[in-house]
MARFIFI-573287 format. One record per residue (C-alpha): residue in one letter; chain; z, y, x; residue number from 1. Coordinates in pm, whole numbers, padded with zeros to 5 digits. Layout:
N
+------+-------+--------+--------+--------+-----+
: rest : kette :      Z :      Y :      X :  nr :
+------+-------+--------+--------+--------+-----+
:    A :     A :      Z :      Y :      X : NUM :
...
+------+-------+--------+--------+--------+-----+
! end
This chain:
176
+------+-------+--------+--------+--------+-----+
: rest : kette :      Z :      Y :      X :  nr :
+------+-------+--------+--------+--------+-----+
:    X :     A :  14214 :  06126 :  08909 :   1 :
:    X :     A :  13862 :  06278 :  09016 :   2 :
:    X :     A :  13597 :  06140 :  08773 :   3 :
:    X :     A :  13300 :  05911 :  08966 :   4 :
:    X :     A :  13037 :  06219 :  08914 :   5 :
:    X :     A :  13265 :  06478 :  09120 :   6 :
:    X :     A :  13352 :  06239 :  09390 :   7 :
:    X :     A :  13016 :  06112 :  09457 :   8 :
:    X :     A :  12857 :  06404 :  09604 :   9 :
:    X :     A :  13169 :  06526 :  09752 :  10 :
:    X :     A :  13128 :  06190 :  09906 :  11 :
:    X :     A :  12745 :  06181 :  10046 :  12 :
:    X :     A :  12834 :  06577 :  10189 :  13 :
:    X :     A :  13124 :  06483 :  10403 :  14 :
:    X :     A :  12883 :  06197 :  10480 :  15 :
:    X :     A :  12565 :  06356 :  10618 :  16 :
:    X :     A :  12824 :  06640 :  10748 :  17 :
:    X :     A :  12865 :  06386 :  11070 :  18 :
:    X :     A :  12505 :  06283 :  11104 :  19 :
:    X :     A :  12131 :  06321 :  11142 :  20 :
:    X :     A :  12035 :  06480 :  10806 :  21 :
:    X :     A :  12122 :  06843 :  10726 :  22 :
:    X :     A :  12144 :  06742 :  10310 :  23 :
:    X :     A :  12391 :  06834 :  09995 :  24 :
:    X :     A :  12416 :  06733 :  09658 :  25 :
:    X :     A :  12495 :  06868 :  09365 :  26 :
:    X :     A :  12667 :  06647 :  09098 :  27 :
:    X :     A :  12592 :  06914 :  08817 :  28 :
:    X :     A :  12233 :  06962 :  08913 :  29 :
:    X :     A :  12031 :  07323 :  08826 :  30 :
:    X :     A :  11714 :  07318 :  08954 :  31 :
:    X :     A :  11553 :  07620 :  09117 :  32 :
:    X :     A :  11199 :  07477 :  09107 :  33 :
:    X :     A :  11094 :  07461 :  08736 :  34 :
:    X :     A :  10863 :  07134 :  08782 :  35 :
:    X :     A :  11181 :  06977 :  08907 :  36 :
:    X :     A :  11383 :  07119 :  08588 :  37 :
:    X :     A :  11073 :  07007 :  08349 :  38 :
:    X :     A :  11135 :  06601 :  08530 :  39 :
:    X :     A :  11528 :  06656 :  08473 :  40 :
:    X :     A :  11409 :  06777 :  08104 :  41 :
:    X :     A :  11184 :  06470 :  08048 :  42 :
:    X :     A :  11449 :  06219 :  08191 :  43 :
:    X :     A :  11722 :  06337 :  07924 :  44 :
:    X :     A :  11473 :  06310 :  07624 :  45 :
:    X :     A :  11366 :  05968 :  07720 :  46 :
:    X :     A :  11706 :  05923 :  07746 :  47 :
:    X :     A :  11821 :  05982 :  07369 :  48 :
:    X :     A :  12156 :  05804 :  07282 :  49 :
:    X :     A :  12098 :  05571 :  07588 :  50 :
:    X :     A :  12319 :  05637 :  07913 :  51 :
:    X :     A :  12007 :  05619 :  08085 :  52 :
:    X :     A :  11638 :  05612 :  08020 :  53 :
:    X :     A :  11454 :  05270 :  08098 :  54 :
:    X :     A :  11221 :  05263 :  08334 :  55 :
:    X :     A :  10913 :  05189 :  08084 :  56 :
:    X :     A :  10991 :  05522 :  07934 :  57 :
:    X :     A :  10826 :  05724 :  08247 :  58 :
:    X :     A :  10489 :  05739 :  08098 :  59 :
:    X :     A :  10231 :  05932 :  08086 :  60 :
:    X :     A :  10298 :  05997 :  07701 :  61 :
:    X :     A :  10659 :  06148 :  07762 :  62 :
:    X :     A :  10636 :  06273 :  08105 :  63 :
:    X :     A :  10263 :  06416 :  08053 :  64 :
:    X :     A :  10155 :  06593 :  08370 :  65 :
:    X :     A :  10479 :  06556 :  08528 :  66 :
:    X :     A :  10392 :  06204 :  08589 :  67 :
:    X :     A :  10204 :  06365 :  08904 :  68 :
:    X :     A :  10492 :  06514 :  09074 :  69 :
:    X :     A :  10701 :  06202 :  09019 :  70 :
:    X :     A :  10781 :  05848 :  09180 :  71 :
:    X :     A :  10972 :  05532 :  09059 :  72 :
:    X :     A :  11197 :  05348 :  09334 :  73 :
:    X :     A :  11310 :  05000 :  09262 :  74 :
:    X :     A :  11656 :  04849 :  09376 :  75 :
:    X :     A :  11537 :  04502 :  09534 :  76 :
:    X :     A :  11806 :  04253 :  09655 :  77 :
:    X :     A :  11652 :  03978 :  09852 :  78 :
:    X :     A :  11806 :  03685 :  09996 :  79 :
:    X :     A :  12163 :  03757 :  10169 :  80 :
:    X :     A :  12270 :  04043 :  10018 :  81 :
:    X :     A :  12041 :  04321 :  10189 :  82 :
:    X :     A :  11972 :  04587 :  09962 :  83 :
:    X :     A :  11627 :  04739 :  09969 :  84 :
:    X :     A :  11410 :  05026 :  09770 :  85 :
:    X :     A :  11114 :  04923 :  09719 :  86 :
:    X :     A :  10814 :  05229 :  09560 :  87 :
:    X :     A :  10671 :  05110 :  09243 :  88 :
:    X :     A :  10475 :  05405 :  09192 :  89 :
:    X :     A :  10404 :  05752 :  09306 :  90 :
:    X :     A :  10250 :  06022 :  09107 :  91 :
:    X :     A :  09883 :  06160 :  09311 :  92 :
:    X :     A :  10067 :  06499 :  09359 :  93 :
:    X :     A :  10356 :  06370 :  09556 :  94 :
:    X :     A :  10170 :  06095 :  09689 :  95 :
:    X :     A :  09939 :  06383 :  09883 :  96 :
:    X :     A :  10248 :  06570 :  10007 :  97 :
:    X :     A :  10420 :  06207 :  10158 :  98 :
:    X :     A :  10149 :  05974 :  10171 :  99 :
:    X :     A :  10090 :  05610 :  09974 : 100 :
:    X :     A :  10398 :  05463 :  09894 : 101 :
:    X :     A :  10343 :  05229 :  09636 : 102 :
:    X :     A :  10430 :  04890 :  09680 : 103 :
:    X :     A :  10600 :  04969 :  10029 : 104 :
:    X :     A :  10970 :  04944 :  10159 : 105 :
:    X :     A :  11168 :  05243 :  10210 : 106 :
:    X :     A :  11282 :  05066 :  10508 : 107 :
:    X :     A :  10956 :  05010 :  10642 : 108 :
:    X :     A :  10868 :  05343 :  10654 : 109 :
:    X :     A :  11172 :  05590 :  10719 : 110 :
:    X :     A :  11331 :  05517 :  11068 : 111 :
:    X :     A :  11684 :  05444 :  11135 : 112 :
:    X :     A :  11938 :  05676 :  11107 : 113 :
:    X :     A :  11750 :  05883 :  10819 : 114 :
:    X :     A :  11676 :  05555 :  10585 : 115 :
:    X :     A :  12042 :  05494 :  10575 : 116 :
:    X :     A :  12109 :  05828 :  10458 : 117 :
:    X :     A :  11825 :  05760 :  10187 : 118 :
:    X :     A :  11983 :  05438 :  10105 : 119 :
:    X :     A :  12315 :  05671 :  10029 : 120 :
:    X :     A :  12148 :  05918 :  09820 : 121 :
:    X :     A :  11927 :  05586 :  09634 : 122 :
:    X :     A :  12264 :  05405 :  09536 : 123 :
:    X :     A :  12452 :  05726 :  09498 : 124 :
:    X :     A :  12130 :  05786 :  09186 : 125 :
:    X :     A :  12211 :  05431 :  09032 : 126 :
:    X :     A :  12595 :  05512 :  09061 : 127 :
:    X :     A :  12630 :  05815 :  08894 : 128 :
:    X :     A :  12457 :  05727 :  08586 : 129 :
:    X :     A :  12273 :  06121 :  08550 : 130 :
:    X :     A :  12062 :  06306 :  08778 : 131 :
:    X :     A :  12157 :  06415 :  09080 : 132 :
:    X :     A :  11985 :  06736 :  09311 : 133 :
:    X :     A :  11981 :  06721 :  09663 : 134 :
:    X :     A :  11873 :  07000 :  09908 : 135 :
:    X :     A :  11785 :  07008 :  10275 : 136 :
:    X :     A :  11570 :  06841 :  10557 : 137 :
:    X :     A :  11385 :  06572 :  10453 : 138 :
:    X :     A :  11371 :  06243 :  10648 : 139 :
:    X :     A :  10999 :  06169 :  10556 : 140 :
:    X :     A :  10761 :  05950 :  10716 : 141 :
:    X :     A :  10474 :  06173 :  10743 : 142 :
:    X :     A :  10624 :  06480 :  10765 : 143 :
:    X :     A :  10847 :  06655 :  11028 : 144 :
:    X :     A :  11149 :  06750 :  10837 : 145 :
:    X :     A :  11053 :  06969 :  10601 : 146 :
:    X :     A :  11320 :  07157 :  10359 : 147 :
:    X :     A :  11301 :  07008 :  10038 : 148 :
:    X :     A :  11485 :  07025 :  09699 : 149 :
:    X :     A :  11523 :  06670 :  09546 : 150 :
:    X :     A :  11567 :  06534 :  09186 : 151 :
:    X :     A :  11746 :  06143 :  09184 : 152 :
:    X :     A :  11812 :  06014 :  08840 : 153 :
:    X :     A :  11879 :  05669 :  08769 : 154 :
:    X :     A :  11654 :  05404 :  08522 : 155 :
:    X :     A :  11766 :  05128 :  08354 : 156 :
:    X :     A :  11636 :  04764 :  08314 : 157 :
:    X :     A :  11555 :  04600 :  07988 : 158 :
:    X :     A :  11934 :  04521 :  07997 : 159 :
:    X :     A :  12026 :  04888 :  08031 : 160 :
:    X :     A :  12184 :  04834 :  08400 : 161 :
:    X :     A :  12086 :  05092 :  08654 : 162 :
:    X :     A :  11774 :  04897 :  08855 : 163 :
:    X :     A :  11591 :  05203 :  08952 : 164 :
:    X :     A :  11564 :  05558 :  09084 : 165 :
:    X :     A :  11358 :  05826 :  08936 : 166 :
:    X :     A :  11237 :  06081 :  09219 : 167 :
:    X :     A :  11065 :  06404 :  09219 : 168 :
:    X :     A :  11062 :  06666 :  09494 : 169 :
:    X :     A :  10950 :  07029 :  09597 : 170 :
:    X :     A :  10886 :  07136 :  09907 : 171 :
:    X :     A :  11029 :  07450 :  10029 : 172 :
:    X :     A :  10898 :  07766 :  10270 : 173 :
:    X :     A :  11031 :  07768 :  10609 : 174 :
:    X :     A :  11272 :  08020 :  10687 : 175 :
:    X :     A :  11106 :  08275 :  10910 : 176 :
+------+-------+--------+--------+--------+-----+
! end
């Protein structure tokens, strides 16, 4: 039987394969951008013998000056069982590349079909219990699709369940 962390991605790429978002994943993540390698680094040390780090970990005292290219999405599930992401924070670096996030809805800003995609890729983070790397166009609010190269890792509660979704991203050059 395929374990969880193989099928996942295989999963989201057959996915977006039929849709709006030119994306893959990677369920054993190398990053080519070393700021996103140096947040994958910091995530497994705050980690230790935990499956997961929590989500107080992602301070300034472990992350240092990573804490600038990084943001913290929270798994919200209001009334009726509609599941939302909700931006707790956003580090200044990435928040002048996408805008001011914190405090906002994913599904508030990201237009249908791309937030649903997101969505995937969000629960896909909390699933998998490790980081995940995704590459392609990014469905961004303020930006028109720009090739990207995304970390996902997941964060645990106080309880140590999966409640929400470390992000950090790098923007690419435009193929000429």
């Amino acid at each position: 039987m395929p374990s969880l962390l193989r099928t996942l991605p295989e999963q989201f790429n057959r996915h977006v394969s039929h849709g709006a978002w030119p994306a893959h994943c990677d369920g054993d993540p190398v990053f080519d951008d070393p700021r996103l390698a140096g947040v994958c680094a910091a995530w497994s040390a705050a980690r230790g013998a935990a499956a997961m780090p929590w989500r107080g970990d992602v301070c300034p005292r472990r992350f240092g000056d990573l804490m600038h290219d990084v943001a913290i999405v929270d798994y919200v599930e209001p009334p009726f069982g509609l599941r939302r992401y909700r931006f707790a924070m956003a580090g200044s670096a990435l928040a002048a590349q996408i805008g001011e996030v914190a405090g906002r809805y994913l599904d508030e800003m990201v237009p249908e079909p791309m937030v649903g995609i997101w969505l995937l890729a969000l629960d896909m983070a909390l699933r998998a219990g490790k980081p995940l790397r995704f590459t392609g166009r990014l469905p961004l609010p303020a930006m028109a699709m720009p090739r990207a190269e995304v970390l996902l890792a997941p964060l645990s509660d106080l309880d140590g369940e999966a409640q929400s979704v470390l992000g950090a991203i790098s923007f690419l050059p435009e193929d000429k």
